[in-house]
BABATOR-627848 format. One record per residue (C-alpha): x, y negated, z. Coordinates in steps of 0.5 Angstrom, whole numbers, plus 500, padded with zeros to 3 digits. Each point is the difference from the previous one (the first is absolute). Layout:
<atoms>
+------+-------+-----+
: east : north :  up :
+------+-------+-----+
:    X :     Y :   Z :
...
+------+-------+-----+
</atoms>
This chain:
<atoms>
+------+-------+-----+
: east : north :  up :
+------+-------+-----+
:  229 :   732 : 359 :
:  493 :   500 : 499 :
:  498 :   496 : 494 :
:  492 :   497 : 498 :
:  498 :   505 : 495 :
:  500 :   494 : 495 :
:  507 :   499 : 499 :
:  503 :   501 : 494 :
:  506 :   501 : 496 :
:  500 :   500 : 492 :
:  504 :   504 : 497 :
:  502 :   499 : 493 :
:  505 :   505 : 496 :
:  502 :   502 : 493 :
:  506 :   501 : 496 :
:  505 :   494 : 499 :
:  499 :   494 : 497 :
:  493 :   501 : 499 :
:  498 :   494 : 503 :
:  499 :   501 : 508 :
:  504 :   494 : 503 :
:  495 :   495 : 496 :
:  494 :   503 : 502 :
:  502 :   502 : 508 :
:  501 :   493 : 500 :
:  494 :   497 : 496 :
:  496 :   505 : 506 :
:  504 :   498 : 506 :
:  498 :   493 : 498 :
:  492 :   502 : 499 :
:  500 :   503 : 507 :
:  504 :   495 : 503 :
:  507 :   504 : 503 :
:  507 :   504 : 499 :
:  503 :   505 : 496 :
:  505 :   507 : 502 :
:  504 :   501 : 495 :
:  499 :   508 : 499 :
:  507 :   501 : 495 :
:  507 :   504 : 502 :
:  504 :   496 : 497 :
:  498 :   492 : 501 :
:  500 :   500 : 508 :
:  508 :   500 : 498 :
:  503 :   492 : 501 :
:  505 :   502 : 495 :
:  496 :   503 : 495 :
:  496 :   494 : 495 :
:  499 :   500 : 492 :
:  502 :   507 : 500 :
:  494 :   503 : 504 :
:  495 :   494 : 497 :
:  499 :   496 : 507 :
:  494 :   496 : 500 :
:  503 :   492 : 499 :
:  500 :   496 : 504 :
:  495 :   496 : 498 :
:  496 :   506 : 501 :
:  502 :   500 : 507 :
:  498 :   494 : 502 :
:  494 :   501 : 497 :
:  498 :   505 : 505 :
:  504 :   503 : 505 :
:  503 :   507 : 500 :
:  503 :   505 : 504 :
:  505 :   506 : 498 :
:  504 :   496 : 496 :
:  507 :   498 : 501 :
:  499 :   502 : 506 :
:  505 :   505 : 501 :
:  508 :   501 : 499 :
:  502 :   506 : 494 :
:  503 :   503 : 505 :
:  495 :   502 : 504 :
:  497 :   507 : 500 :
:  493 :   496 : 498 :
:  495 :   506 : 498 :
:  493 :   502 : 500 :
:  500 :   502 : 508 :
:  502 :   493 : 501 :
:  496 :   497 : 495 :
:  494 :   503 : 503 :
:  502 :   497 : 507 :
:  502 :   494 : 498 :
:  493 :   499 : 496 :
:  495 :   502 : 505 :
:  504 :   495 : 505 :
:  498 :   495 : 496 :
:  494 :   501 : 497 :
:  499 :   500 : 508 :
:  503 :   493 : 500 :
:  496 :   498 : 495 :
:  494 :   501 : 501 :
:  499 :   497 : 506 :
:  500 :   494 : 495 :
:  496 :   504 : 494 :
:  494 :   505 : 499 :
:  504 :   503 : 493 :
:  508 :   500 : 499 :
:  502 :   502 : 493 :
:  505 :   505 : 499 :
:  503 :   501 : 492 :
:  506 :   504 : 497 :
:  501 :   506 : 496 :
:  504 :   504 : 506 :
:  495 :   505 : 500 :
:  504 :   504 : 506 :
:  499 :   494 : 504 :
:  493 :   498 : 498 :
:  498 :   507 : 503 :
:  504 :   500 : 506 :
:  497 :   494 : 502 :
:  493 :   503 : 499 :
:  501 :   507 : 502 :
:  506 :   500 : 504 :
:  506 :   504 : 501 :
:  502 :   507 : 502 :
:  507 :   497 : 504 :
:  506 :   503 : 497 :
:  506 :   501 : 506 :
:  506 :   496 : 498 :
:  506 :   503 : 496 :
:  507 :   499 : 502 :
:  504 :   495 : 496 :
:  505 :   505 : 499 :
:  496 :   505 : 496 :
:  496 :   493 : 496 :
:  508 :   498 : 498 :
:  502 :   508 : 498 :
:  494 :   501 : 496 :
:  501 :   493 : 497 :
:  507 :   500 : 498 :
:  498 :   508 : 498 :
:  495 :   498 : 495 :
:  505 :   493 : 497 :
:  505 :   506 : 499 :
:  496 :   505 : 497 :
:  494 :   498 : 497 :
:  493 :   501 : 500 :
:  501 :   509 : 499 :
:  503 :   500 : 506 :
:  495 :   496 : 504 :
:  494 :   504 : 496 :
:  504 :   507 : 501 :
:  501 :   498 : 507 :
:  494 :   499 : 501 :
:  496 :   506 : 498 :
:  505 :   504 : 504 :
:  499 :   497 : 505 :
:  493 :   498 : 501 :
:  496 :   503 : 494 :
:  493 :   498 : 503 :
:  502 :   493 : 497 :
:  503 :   502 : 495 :
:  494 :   503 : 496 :
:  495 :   496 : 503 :
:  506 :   493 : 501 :
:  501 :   494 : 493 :
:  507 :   504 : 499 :
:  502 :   495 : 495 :
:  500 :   495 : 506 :
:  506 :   499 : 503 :
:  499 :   496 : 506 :
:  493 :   505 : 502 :
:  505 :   506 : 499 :
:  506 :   497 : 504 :
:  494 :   498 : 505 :
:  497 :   508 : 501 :
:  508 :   502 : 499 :
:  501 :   495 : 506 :
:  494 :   502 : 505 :
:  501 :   507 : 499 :
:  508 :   500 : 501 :
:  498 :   496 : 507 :
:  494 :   503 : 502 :
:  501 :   508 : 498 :
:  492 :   498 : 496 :
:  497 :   498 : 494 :
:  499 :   493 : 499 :
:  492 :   503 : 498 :
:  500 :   503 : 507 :
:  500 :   492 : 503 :
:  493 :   499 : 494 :
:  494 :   502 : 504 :
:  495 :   495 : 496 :
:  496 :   499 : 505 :
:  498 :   493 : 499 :
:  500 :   495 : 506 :
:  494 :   496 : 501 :
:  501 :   493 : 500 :
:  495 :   495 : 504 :
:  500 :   495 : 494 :
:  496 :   500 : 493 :
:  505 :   501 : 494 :
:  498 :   499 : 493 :
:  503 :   503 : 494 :
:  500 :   496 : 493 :
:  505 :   503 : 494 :
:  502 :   495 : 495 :
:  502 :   503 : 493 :
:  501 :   498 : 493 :
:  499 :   504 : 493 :
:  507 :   503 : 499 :
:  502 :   494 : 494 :
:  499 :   494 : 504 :
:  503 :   504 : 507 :
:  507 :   501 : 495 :
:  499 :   494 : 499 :
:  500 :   496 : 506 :
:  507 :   505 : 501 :
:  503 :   498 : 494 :
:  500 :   492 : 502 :
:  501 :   501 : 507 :
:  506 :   504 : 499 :
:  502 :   494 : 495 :
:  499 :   495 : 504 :
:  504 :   502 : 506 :
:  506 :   501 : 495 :
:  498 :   492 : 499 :
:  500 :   499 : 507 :
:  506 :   502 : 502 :
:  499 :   509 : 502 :
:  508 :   500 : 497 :
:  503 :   495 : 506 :
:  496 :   503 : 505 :
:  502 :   507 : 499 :
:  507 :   498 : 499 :
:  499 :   497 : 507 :
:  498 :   506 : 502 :
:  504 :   504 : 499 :
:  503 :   503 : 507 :
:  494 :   502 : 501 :
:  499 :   504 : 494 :
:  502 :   507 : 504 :
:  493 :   498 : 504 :
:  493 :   504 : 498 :
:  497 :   494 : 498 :
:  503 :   498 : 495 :
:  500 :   507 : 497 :
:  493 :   498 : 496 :
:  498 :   497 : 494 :
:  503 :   493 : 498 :
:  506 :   501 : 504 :
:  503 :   505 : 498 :
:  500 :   499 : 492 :
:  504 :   493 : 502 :
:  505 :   504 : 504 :
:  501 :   504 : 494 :
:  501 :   493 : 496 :
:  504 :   498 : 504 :
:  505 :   506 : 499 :
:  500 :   500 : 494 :
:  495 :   507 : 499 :
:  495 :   496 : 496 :
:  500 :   494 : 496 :
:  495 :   494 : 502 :
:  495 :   502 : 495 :
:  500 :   507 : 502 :
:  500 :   499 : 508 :
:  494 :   495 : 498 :
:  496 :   506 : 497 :
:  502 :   505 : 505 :
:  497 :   496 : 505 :
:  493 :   498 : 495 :
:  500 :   509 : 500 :
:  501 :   501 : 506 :
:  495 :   495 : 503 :
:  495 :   502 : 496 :
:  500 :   508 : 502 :
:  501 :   497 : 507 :
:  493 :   496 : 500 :
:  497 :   507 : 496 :
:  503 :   504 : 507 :
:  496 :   495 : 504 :
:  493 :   501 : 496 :
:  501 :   506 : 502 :
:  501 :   499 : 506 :
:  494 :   496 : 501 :
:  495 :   504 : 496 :
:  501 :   506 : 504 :
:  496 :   495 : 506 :
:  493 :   500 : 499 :
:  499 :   494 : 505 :
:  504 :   496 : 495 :
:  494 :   495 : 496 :
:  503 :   499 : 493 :
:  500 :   493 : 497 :
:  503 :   495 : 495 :
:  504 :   495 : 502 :
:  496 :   495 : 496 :
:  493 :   503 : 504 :
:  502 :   495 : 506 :
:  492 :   499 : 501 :
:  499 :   506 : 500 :
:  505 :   502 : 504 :
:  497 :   495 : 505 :
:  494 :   502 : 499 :
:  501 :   507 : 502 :
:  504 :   499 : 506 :
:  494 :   496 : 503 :
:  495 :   505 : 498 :
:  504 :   506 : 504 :
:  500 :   496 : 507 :
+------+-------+-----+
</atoms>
């Protein structure tokens, strides 16, 4: 589908809880339209506190799509979310010149504005013997069975990573090829103007934010909610920070206090995952979240 060249999708990205949702509202309100969310984990109906789903009066106040959109157990990875974002970007800009993208899943951000090389299926069966392998064995077995298996990713792959390696011990296991083999890094042109801004804080203020969010989800109920959750917990979504700590709680491996810090820890070196994500992409336009003039400023000056 062909587009006007002044149709725009404004994307804003950075790590976790540095301030996205309040300023992807503040600009869909200026510029008079909707928001697609950008996160793996908040488009799952039955995840809310854990993953910091905006609230529903930021619902209301604008309208946003990819959250609590699907079931946890779907298999919604970046393929889908590219699919399902370019389909709605299609959507709504028969009703506005710019849409607003916001999240901190860097993968799905650059497989909306890049594409995807498409990866075959692999069989369920192979999914489930590597799973239950890697439940049993642990994180050595995954990674020797990997750099036996496809050493190309193993020397160039996050070998501390165990859902990437289950995925490279996946595709080779099915297909006889090396998960890079499907990676040509040829970008796909898309009919639209896409505008890059980052968000980001000094390391202080960031580790704060992360402190009273985490806090504030354990006010609000992040005990109940996982304990609700807890025949789904063999499912890859809730193998993440904020989640797992819980279930650790919940079977008496950590205290209350311990599992608190576990998640306050790991979601600090989780946002420093994605600055280095996403500064590795000299697109991105990099703003504090206090700059919303500015942010506005800039956007209209790069049509």
């Amino acid at each position: 589908m062909n587009l006007p060249l002044h149709k725009t999708v404004i994307i804003i990205c950075g790590p976790t809880a540095v301030g996205k949702t309040a300023v992807a509202i503040s600009l869909a309100k200026q510029f008079d339209t909707e928001i697609i969310s950008a996160d793996s984990r908040q488009c799952f109906k039955e995840l809310n506190i854990g993953v910091a789903r905006p609230s529903e009066k930021e619902l209301k106040e604008v309208r946003h799509h990819f959250i609590a959109s699907h079931s946890i157990s779907e298999n919604v990875n970046a393929v889908i979310f590219e699919q399902y974002a370019l389909q709605k970007v299609n959507e709504l800009f028969q009703k506005y010149d710019h849409v607003v993208m916001v999240g901190g899943t860097g993968l799905y951000i650059k497989a909306f504005c890049e594409g995807l090389d498409e990866i075959p299926p692999v069989e369920d069966s192979i999914r489930k013997n590597i799973t239950e392998n890697y439940e049993l064995h642990g994180l050595l077995w995954l990674q020797d069975e990997v750099k036996k298996k496809d050493p190309e990713f193993f020397f160039a792959g996050e070998i501390k990573n165990p859902q990437r390696m289950m995925r490279a011990l996946e595709v080779i296991e099915s297909t006889g090829k090396s998960i890079l083999d499907f990676r040509k890094n040829e970008k796909m042109k898309r009919d639209f103007k896409i505008i890059k801004i980052g968000l980001e804080l000094p390391k202080q203020d960031l580790h704060s934010n992360i402190n009273a969010r985490v806090d504030k989800m354990i006010a609000l109920g992040l005990i109940e909610e996982v304990r609700s959750l807890t025949s789904y917990r063999h499912l890859n979504a809730l193998q993440t920070v904020g989640y797992s700590e819980i279930f650790e709680y919940i079977d008496g491996k950590l205290s209350l206090d311990e599992a608190i810090e576990e998640i306050k820890t790991n979601t600090r070196q989780y946002a420093k995952r994605q600055l280095t994500w996403f500064r590795k992409d000299k697109e991105i336009t990099w703003f504090s979240p206090r700059e919303i003039d500015h942010i506005d400023i800039y956007i209209r000056n790069s049509k």
